[in-house]
N, C-alpha and C positions, 0 to 999 in steps of 0.2 A: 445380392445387390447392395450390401452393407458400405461398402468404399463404395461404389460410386454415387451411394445418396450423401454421405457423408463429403466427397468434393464438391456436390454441387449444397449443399449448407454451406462448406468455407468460401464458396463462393460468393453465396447471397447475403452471407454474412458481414462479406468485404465489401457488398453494395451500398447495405444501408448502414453501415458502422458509423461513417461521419455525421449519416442522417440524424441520428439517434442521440448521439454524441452531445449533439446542444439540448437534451433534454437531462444529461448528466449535474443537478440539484444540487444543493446541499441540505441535508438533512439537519444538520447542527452545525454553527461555525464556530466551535471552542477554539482550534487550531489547525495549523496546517495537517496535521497530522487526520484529523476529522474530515478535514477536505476532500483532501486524497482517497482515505479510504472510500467515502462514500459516492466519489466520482467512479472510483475502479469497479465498485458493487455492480453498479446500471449499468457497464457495460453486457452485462448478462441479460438486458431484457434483450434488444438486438440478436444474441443469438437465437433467446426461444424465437422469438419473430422468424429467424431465417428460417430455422424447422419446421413451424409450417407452412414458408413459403413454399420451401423445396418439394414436402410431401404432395403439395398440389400445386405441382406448376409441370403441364402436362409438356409444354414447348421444351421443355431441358428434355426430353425424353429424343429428342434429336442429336442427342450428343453422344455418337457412339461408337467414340474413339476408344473405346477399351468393349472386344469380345469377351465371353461367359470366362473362357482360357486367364485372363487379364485378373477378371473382377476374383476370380477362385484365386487367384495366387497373394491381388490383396488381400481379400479374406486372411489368406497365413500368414502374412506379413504382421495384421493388424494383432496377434499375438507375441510380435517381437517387444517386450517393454524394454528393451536396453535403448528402442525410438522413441521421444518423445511424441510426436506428432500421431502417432497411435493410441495415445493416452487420452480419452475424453471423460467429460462430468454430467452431470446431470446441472442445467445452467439452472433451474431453480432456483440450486442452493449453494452457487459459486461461479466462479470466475478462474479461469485459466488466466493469468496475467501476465507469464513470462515463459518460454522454454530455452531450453538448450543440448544441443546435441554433443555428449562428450566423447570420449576415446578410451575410457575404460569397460567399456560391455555393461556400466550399471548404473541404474537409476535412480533419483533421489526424486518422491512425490513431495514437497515443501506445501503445509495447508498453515497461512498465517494463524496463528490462535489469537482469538479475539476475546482475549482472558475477562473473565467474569459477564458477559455479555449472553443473556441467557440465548435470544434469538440465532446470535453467531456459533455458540456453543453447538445447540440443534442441530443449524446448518454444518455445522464442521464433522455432527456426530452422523447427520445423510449421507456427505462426502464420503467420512472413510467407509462405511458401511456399503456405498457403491464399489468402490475401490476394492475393497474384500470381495465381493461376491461375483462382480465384473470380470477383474485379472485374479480371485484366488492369490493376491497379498496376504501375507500375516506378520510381518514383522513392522512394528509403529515405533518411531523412535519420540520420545519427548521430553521438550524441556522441561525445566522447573519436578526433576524426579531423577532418582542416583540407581535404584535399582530395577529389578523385575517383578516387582509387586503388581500381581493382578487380581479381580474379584473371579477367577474362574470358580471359583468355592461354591459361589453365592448359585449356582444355576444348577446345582442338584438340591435346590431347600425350595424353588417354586417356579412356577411356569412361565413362560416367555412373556405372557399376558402381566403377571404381577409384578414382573421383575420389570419391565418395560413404564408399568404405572410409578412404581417405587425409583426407579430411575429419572424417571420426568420431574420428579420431587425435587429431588435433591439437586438435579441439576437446574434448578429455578432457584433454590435457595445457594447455591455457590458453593454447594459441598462435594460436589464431583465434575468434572467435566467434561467435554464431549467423547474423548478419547473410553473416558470410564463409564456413558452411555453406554455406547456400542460393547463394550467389554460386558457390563451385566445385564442388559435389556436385546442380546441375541446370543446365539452358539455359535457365533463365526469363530474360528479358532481366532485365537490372536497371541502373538509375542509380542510384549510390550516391555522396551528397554529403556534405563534413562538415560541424558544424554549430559548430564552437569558431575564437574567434581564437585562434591559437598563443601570443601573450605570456599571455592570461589564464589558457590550460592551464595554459602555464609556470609562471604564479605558485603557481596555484593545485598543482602538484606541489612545487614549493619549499616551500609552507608546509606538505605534507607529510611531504617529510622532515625541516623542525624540528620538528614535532608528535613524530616517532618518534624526536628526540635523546633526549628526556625521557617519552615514552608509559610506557616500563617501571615507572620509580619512579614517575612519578606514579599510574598505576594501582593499582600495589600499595598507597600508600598512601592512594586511595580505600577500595579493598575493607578494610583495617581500620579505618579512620574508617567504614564503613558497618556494619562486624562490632557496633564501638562502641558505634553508636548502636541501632543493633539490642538491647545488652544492657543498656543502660540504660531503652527504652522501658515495659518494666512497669513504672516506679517513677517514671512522670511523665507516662507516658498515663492518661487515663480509660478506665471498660471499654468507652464506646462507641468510641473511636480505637485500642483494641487488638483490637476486635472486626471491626472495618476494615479496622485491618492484618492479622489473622490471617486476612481473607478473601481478600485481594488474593495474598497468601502463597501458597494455595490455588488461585487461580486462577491465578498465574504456572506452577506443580506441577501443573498438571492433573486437581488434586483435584474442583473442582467445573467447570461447561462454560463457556462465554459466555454462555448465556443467562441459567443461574443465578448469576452475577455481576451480570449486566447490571439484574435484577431485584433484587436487593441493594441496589445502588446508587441506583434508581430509587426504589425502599420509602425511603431513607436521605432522599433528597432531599426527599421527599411528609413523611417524618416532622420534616425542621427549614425547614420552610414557602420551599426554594430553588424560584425559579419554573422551573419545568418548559419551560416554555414557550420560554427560551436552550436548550435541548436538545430541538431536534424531531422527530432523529432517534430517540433514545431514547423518544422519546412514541410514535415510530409503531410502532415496535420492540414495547414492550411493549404497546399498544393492540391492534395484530395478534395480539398472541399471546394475551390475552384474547378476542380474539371468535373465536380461531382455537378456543379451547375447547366454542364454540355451536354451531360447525357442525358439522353430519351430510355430510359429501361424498359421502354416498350418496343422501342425497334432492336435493341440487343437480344432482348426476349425472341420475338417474333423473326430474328433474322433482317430483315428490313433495312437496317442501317449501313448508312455509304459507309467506304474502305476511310473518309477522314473519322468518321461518328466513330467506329472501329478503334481506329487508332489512340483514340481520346479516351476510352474507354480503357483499352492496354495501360494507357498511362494513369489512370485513376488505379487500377490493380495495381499497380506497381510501387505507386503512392504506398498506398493502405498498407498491401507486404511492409514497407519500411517501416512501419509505423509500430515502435513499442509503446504499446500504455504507458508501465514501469515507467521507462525514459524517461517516456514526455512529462510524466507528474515530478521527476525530479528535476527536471530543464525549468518548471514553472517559476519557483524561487532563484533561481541563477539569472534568469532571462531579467525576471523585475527588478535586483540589484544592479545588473549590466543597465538596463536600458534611466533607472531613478539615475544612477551616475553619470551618465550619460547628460541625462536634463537639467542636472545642478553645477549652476555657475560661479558661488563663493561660499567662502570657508563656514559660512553660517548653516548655509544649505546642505552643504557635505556632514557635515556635523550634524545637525538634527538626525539627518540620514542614517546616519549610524548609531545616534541616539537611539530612536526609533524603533530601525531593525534591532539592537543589542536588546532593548527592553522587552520585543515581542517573542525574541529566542530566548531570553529569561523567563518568561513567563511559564512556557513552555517547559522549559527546562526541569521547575519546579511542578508542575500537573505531570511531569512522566508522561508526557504528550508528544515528547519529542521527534524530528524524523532526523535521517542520519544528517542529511546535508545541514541541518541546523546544528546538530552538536558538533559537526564538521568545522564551521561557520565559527564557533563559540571556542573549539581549541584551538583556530588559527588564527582569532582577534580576541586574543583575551586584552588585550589592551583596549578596546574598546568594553570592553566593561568593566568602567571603574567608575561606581557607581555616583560618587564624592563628587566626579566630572561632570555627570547627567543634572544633578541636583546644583550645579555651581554653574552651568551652562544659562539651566532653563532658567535660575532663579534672576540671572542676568538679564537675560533676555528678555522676559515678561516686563522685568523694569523700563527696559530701554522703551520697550511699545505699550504701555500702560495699560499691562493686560495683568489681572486680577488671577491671578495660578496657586494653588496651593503643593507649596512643592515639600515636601516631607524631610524633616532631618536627619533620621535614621538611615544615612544612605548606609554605612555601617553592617547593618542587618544581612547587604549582599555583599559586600565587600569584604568581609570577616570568613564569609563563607562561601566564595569562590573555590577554594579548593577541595571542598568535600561536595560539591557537585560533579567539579570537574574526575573528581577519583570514583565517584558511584558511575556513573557514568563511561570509564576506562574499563573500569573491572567489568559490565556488561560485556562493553566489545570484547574483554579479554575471553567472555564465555561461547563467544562463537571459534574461536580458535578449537576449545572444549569438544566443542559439540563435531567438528570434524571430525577429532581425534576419537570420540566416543562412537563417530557412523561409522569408521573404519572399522574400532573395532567388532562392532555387533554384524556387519555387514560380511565382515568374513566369518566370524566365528557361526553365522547363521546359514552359512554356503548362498548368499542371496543376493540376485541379480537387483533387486527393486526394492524400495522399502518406502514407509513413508514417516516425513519429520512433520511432525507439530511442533513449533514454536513462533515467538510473536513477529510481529512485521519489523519492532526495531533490528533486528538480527539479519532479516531477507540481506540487505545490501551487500553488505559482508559477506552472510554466510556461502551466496551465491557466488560470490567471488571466488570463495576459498574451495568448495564446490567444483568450481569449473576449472580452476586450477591442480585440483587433483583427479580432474581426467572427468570425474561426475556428467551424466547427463540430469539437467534437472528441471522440475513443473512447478512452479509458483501458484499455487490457488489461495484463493481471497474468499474466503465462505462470507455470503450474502449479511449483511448487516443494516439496518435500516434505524435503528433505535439507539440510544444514546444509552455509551457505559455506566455505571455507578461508580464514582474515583474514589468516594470514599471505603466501597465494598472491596474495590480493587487496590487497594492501597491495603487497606486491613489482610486484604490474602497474600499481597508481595511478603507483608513484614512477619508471617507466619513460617515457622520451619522451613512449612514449603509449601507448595500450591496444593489449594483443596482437592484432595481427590486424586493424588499422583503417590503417596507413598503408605 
């Protein structure tokens, strides 16, 4: 009975997804990047919920459109890993957040590494440890490490019990990470491959420690070019663009949820005639959550419901299927730029606007917080940050409306170094190219249908891309996160050789 309890979870799971949805928090609003991850985390409570609704919901036992013939054949299906949709977690300690079904026979399990983050670490080190023992995987491919250095050593010198305690240590203190859990604190076999060429690491940590010659000042004098602009916006936004901003304000503060944002935004969109239709996850988002108001789940339950309640229902399923997480959190900063543009009606307004935005993707930029659409955002307006402009803008303007701003003269500090962001930053991207070429290779040299990649979330966009383009079917998981990184710990481990615990 394994598949058919398991559709009816995807089932109850698609019930209350939108329900749940608006209880999706922010744990920390450092940046967009914080946002997101911590929005995509909570979608994991909704599933444990569905399991046990399903276990005890005696009326689904009417559904018995698949005989023992049926359910025996899923059974063998759900051993095929070249499907994604056979692939499940333990929701605990993660989140499925994306699949794909490719055309090459093999699978890529992608678990974001939520580097130096002891909680996520854990959670990432339950993952694979499921994933091993589950479908018998052994091959882990991961970033931030060049060879096959493993502790298999360490487990003929002491027992699963000491090596499990001695493991917990160190990965609290940042000196191993999840991956090198599960390597010295069980006997699952494991082949552990790297996925980086060493010069691109290399580079790519060089251009992190020029970043942190100048990250100080330059930060500081982001955060008051943004204090700035922040107290000149009454006196040159309209009330629909300060109505905007003071919602976002709101949502970043945990004032109002995600959904009632999300509906905000959508109402904003619908009212200055921006086509909806560029935003499909937001369509389906709130289209669900309208027809999720129709339904009675007690007569869907119970049978009860007329052929229209029926119908209402098909369509809320249908909804929800469309509906990628991923997507939607990357539609969220595209939708608020469309619709701020939208609402600004002179050159003062426009400008701030991009003041604004340019300052809070700087900011970012500098915390190694980034998500892609924002470093996306930053190599296709690099005219908009030029910093000289921000501080010559705002200084102006504060004059005109006799508003008391302290605007910094070192605009200098980012404008100097503009292109050693924008080059650390390239050379990242350039390492998901890397990391293809590096799954291909272990993936054949291993004779293996299935493997799984540890690497961080800035890579997922990309890497998926490139992924799905060479035929990859592939599983995005988000190991469960609830506590806030240490940048400084994490910063100290980037500009190290290499990442603790990997070589």
């Amino acid at each position: 009975m394994i598949r058919l309890n398991r559709s009816r979870k995807a089932v109850l799971f698609l019930l209350i997804f939108v329900s749940v949805i608006v209880f999706c928090g922010l744990v920390y609003a450092a940046s967009l990047w914080d946002t997101r991850k911590s929005n995509v985390q909570n979608t994991a409570k909704p599933q444990e919920e569905a399991e046990t609704l399903a276990d005890n919901e005696p009326a689904l036992e009417q559904d018995q459109d698949m005989d023992m013939a049926d359910i025996y054949e899923s059974d063998i299906e759900a051993t095929d890993l070249t499907d994604p949709a056979y692939i499940t977690i333990p929701e605990q300690y993660g989140t499925i957040i994306e699949t794909h079904k490719g055309t090459n026979g093999k699978t890529i399990i992608h678990i974001q590494d939520a580097h130096m983050n002891y909680e996520g670490q854990k959670n990432e080190a339950m993952l694979i440890e499921s994933l091993l023992e589950d479908y018998g995987l052994n091959l882990i491919l991961l970033e931030g490490k060049v060879t096959d250095f493993n502790f298999n050593y360490i487990r003929e010198r002491a027992s699963v019990e000491e090596r499990a305690q001695k493991a917990d240590e160190l990965l609290k203190d940042g000196v191993i990470n999840g991956v090198n859990y599960v390597n010295i604190a069980t006997d699952y076999p494991m082949n552990i491959q790297g996925i980086e060429d060493k010069k691109i690491y290399d580079d790519n940590r060089d251009g992190l420690w020029e970043i942190d010659k100048f990250k100080g000042l330059a930060a500081e004098y982001v955060d008051k070019m943004t204090a700035a602009s922040d107290a000149i916006k009454s006196g040159i936004y309209n009330n629909a663009l300060l109505d905007l901003d003071t919602k976002k304000k709101e949502y970043d503060a945990e004032k109002i949820d995600l959904l009632g944002y999300y509906e905000y935004l959508y109402g904003k969109a619908e009212e200055t005639s921006i086509p909806l239709y560029t935003f499909p996850n937001f369509q389906s988002l709130i289209n669900a959550n309208n027809l999720e108001k129709k339904i009675d789940l007690a007569k869907i339950r119970d049978g009860s419901a007329s052929d229209e309640e029926m119908d209402t229902y098909s369509e809320y399923l249908e909804a929800t299927r469309e509906l990628n997480i991923n997507e939607l959190f990357k539609e969220e900063p595209l939708l608020e730029d469309v619709v701020q543009n939208a609402l600004a009606t002179t050159y003062d307004q426009k400008k701030l606007l991009k003041i604004s935005k340019a300052l809070s993707v700087m900011g970012n930029l500098l915390k190694i917080k980034v998500v892609p659409e924002e470093y996306n955002y930053f190599m296709e307006n690099k005219k908009d940050f030029d910093a000289q402009f921000w501080s010559d803008f705002l200084e102006q303007k504060s004059r005109e409306l006799g508003i008391s701003a302290d605007i910094p003269s070192n605009y200098y500090v980012v404008n100097d170094n503009l292109a050693k962001v924008a080059n650390f930053y390239s050379i990242a991207a350039e390492r998901d190219k890397v990391f293809l070429e590096k799954t291909n290779e272990h993936i054949q040299k291993a004779g293996a249908e299935t493997a799984i990649l540890v690497a961080g979330g800035f890579h997922t966009p990309t890497l998926t891309d490139l992924l799905a383009d060479a035929g990859y079917s592939y599983i995005v998981i988000s190991p469960k996160v609830t506590t806030e990184t240490n940048d400084e710990l994490y910063r100290s481990a980037l500009k190290k050789d290499w990442m603790p615990g990997v070589e």
